[in-house]
N, CA, C and O of each residue as an XYZ file, in Angstrom:
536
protein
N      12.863      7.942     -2.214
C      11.624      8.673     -2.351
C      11.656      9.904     -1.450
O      12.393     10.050     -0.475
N      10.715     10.804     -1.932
C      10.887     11.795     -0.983
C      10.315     12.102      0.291
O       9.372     11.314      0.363
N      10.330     12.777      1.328
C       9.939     13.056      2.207
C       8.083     13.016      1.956
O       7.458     12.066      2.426
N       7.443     13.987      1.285
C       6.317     14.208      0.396
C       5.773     12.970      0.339
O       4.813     12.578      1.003
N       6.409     12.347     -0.477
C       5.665     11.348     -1.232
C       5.285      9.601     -0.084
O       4.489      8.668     -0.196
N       6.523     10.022      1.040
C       6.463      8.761      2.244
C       5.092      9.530      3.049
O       4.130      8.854      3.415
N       5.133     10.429      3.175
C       3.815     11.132      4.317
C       2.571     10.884      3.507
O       1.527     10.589      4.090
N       2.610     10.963      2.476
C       1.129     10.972      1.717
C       0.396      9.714      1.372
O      -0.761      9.473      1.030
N       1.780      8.786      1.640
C       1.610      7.099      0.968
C       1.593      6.202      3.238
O       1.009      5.199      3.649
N       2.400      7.107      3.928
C       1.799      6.773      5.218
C       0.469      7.081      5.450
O      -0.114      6.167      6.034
N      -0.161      7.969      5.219
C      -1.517      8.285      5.239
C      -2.481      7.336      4.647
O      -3.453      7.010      5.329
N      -2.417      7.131      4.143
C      -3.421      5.983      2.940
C      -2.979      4.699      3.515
O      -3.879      3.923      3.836
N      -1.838      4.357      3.691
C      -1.422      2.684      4.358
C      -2.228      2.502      5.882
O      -2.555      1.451      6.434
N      -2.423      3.932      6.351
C      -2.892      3.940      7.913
C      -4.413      3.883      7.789
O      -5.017      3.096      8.518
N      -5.228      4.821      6.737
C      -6.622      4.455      6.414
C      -6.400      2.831      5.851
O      -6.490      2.137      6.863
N      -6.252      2.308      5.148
C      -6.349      1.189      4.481
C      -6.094     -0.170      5.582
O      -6.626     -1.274      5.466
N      -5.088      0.275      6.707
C      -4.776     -0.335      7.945
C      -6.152     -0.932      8.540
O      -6.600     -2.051      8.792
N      -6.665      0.657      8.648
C      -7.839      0.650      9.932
C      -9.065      0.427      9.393
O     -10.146      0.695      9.917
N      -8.782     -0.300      7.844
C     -10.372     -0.829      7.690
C     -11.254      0.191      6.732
O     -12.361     -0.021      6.237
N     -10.448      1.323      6.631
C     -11.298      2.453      5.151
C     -11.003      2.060      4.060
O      -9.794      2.187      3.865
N     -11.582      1.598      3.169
C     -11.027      1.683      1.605
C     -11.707      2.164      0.872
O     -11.583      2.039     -0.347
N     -12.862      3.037      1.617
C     -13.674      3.484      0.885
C     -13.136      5.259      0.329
O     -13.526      5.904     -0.644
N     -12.201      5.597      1.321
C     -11.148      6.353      0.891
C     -10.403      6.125     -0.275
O     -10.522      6.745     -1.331
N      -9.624      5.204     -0.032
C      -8.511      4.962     -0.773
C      -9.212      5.297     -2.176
O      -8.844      6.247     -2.867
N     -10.463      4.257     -2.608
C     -11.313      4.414     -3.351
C     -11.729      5.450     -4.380
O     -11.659      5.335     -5.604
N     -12.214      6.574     -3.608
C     -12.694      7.951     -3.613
C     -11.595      8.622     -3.857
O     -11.858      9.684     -4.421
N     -10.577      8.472     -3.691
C      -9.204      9.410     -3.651
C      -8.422      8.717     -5.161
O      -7.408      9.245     -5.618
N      -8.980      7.649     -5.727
C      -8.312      7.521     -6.862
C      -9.195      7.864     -7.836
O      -8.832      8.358     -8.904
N     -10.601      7.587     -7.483
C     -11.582      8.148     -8.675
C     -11.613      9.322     -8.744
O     -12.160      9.607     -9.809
N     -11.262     10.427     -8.065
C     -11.410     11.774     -8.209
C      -9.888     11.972     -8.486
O      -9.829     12.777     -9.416
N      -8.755     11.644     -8.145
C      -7.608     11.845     -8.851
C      -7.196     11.153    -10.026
O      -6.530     11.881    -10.762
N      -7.346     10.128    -10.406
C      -7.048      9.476    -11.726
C      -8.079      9.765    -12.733
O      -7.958     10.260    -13.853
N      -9.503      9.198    -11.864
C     -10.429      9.195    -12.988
C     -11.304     10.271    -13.190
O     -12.213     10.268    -14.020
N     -10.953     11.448    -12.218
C     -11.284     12.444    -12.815
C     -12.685     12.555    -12.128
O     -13.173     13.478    -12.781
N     -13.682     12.170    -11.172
C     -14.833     12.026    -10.759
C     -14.897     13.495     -9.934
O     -13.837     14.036     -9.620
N     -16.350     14.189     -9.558
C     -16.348     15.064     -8.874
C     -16.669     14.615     -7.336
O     -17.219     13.610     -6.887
N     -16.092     15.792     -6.698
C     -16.809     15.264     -5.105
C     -18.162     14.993     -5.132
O     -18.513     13.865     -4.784
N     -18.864     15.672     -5.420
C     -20.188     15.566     -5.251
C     -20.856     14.307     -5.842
O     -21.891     13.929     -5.295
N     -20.283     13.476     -7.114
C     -20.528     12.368     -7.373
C     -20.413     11.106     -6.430
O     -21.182     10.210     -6.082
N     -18.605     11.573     -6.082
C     -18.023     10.639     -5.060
C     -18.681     10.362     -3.694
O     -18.660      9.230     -3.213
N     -19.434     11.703     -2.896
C     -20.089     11.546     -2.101
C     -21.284     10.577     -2.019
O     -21.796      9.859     -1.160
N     -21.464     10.852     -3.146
C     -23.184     10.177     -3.289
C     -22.785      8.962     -3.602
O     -23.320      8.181     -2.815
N     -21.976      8.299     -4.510
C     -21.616      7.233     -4.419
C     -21.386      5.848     -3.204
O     -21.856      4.715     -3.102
N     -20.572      6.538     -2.550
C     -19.675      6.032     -1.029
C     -20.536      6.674      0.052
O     -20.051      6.428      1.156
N     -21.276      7.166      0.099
C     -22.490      7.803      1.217
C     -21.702      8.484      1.844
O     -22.118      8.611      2.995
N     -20.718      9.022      1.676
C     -19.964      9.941      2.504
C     -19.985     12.061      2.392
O     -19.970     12.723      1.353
N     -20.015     12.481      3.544
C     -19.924     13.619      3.540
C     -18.780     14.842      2.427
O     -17.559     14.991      2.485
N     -19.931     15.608      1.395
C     -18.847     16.003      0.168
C     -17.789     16.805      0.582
O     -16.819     17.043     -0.137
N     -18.007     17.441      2.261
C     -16.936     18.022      2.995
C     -15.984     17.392      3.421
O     -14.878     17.932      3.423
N     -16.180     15.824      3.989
C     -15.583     14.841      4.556
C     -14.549     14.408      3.457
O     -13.334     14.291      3.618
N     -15.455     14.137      2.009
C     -14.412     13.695      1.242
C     -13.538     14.801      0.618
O     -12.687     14.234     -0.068
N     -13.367     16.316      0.559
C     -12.893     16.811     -0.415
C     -11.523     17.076      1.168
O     -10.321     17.232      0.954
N     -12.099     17.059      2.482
C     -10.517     17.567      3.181
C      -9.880     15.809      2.901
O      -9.053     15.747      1.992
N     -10.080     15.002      3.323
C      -9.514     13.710      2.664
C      -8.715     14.138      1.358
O      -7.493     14.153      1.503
N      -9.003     14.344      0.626
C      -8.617     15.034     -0.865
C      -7.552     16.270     -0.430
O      -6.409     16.390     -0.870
N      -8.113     17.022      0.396
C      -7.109     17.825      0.445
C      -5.835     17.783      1.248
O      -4.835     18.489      1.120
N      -6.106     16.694      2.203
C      -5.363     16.078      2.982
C      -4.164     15.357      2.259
O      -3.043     15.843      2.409
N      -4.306     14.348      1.567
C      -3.180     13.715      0.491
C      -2.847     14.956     -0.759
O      -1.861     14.691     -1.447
N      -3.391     15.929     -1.013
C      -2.235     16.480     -1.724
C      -1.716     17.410     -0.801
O      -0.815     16.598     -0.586
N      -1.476     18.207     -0.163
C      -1.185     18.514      0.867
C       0.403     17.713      1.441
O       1.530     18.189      1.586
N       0.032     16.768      1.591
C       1.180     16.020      2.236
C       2.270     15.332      1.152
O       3.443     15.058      1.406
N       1.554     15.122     -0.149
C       2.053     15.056     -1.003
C       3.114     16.485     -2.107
O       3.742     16.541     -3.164
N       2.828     17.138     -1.282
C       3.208     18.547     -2.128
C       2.440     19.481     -3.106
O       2.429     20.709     -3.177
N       1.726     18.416     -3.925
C       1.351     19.059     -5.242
C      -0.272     18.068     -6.008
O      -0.570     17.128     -5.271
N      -0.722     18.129     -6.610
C      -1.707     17.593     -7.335
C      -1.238     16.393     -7.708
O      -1.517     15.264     -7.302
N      -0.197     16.922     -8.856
C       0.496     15.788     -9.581
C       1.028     14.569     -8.864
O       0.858     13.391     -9.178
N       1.900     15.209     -7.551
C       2.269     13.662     -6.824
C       1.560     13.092     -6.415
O       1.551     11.895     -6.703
N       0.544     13.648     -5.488
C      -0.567     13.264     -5.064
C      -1.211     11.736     -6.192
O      -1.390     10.615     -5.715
N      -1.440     12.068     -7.592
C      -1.797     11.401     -8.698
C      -1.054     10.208     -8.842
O      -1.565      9.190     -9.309
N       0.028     10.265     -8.498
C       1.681      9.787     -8.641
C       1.407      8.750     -7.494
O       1.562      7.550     -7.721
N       1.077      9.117     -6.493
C       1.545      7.720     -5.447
C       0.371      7.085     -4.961
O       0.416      6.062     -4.279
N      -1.079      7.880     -5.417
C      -2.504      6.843     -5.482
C      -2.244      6.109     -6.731
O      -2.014      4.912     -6.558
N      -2.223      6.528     -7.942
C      -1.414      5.529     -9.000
C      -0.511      4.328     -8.730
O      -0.849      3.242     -9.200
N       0.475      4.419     -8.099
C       1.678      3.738     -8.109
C       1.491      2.876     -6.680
O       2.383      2.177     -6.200
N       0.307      3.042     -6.158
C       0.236      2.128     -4.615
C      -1.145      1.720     -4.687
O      -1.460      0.983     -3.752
N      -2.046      1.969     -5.494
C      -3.016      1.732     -5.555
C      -3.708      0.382     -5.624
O      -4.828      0.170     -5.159
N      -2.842     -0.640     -6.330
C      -2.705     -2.427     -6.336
C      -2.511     -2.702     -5.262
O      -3.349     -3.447     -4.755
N      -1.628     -2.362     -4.611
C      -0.879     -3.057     -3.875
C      -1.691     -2.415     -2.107
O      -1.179     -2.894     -1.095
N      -2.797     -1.462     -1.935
C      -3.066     -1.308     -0.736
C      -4.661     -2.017     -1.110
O      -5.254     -2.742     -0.311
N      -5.149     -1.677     -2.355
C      -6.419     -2.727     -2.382
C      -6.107     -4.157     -1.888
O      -6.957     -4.697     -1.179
N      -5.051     -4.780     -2.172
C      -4.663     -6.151     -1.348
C      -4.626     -6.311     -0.543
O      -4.913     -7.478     -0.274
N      -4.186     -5.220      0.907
C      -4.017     -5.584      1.860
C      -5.563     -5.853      2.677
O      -6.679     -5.345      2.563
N      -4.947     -6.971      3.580
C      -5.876     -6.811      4.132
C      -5.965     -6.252      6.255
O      -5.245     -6.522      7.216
N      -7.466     -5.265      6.047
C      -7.280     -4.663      7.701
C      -6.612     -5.077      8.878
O      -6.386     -6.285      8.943
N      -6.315     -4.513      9.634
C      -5.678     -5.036     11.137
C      -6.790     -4.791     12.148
O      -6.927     -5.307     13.258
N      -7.513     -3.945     11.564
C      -8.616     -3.298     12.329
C      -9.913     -3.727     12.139
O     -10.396     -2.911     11.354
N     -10.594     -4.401     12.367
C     -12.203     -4.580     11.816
C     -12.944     -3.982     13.235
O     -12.661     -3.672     14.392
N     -14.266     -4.061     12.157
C     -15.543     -3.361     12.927
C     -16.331     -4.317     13.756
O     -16.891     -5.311     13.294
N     -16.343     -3.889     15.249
C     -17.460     -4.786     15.811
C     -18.703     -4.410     16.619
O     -19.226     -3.380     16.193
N     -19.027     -4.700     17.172
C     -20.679     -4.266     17.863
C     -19.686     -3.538     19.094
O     -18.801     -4.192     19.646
N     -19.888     -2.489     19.341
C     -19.692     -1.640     20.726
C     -17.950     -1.230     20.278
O     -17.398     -0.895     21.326
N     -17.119     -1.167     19.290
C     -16.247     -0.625     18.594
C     -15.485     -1.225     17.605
O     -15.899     -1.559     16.495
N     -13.829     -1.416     18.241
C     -13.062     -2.011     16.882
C     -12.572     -2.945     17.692
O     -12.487     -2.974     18.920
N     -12.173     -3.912     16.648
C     -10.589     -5.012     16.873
C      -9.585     -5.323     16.171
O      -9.384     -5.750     15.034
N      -8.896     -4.984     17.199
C      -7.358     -4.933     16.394
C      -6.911     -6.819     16.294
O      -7.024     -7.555     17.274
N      -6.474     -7.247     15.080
C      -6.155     -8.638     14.841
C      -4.778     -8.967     15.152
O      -4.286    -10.076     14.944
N      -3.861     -7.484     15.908
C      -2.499     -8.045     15.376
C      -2.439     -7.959     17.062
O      -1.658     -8.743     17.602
N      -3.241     -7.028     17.940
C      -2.863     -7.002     19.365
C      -3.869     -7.752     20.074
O      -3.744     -8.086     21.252
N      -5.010     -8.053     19.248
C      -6.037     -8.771     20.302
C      -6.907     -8.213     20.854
O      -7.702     -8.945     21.444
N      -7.156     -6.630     20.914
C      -7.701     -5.530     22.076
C      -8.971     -5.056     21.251
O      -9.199     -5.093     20.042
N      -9.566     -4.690     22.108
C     -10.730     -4.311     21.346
C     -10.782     -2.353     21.755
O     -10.772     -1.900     22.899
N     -10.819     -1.767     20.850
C     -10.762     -0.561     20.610
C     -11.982      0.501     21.138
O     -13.139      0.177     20.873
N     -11.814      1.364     21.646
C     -13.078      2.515     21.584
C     -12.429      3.466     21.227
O     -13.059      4.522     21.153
N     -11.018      3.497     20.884
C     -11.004      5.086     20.330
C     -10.743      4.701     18.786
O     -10.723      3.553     18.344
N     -10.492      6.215     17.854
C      -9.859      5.663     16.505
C      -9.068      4.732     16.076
O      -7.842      4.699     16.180
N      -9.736      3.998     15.610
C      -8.520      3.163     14.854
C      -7.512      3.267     14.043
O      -6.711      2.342     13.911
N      -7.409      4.414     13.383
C      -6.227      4.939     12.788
C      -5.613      5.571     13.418
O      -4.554      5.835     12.849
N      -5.751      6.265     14.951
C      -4.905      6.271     16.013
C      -3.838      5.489     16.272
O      -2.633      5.738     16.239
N      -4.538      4.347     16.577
C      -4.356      2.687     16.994
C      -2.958      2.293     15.852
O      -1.823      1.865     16.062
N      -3.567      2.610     14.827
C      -2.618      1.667     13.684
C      -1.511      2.610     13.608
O      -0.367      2.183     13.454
N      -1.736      3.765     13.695
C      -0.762      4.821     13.532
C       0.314      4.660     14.747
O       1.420      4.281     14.361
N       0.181      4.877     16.123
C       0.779      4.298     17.523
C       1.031      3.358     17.920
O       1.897      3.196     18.779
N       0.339      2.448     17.403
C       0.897      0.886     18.218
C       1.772      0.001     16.923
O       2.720     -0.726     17.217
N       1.433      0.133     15.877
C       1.834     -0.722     14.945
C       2.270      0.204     14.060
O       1.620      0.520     13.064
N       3.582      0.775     14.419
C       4.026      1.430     13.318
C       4.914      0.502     12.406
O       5.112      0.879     11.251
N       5.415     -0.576     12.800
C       6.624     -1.296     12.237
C       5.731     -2.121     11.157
O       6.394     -2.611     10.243
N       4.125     -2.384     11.114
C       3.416     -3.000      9.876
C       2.974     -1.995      9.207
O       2.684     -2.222      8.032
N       2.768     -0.458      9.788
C       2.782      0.695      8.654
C       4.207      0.689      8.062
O       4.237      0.470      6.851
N       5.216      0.854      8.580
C       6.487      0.796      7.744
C       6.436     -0.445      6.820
O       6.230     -0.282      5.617
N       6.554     -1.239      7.156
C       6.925     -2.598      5.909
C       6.111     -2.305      5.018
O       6.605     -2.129      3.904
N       4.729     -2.160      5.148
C       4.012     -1.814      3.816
C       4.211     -0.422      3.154
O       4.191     -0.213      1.941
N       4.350      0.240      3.857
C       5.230      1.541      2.814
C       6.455      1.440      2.334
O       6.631      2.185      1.370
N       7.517      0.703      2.683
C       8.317     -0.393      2.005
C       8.359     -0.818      1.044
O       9.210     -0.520      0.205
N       7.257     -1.815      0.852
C       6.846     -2.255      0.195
C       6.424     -1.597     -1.125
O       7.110     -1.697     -2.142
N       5.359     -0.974     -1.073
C       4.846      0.146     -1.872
C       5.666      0.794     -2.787
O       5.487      0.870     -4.002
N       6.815      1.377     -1.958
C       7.581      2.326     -2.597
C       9.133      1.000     -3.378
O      10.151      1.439     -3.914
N       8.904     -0.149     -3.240
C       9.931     -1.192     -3.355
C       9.132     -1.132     -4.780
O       9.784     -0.446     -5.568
N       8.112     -1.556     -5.270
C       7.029     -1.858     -6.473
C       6.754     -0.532     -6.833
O       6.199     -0.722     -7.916
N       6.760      0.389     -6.706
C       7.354      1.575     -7.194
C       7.983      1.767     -8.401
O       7.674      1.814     -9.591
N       9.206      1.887     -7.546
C      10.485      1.749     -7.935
C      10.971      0.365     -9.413
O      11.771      0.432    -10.345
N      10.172     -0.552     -9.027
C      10.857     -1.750     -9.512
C       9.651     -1.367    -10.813
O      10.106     -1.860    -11.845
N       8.536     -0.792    -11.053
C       7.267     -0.723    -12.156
C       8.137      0.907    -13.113
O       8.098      1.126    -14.324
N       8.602      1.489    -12.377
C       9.474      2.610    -12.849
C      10.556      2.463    -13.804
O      10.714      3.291    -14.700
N      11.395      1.337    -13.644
C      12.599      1.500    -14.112
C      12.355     -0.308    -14.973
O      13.259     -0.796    -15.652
């Protein structure tokens, strides 16, 4: 896989890590299914600025529109399954895999401390990929 397509599919494994799926979400209905921001916002209660750099963020890292389409498509099963490392608690986060309880970002967190369970699941991802491809 390419360079592109591992940065854009690390991005989404690291939201999906830290407990967002309301991203992941939003980023396939407006790329697959075609939804507008402004729908998506109102939907997910989220900011239509918040969600369109999100949006612009994965194609961006993805290269192009199309890949972008390409690897929320093709990972999209398989990160709705996972489940967080990160949950939400009264006065911040907790991490399930270190025990610690968080005050800064949690996609910091998942991104720095646990890169070796962001790797396996992008692994993964791109393993079911590959294997739905051919």
């Amino acid at each position: 896989m390419s360079e592109n397509v591992v940065e854009s599919l690390k991005y989404l494994v690291v939201k999906v890590l830290a407990g967002d799926f309301v991203t992941l979400h939003a980023l396939k209905e407006y790329l697959l299914d075609g939804e507008s921001p402004s729908v998506l916002s109102h939907k997910y209660r989220i900011g239509k600025f918040k969600l369109r750099g999100y949006i612009q963020r994965v194609i961006e890292k993805a290269g192009n529109y199309r890949v972008a389409q390409y690897v929320v498509k093709t990972s999209y099963g398989t990160l709705c399954s996972l489940t967080p490392i990160v949950i939400r608690v009264p006065g911040g986060y907790y991490c399930t895999v270190c025990d610690k309880v968080l005050t800064m970002n949690p996609e910091r967190h998942v991104r720095l401390e646990h890169k070796d369970v962001v790797n396996k699941v992008i692994s993964d991802c791109i393993r079911i990929a590959k294997r739905s491809k051919s």
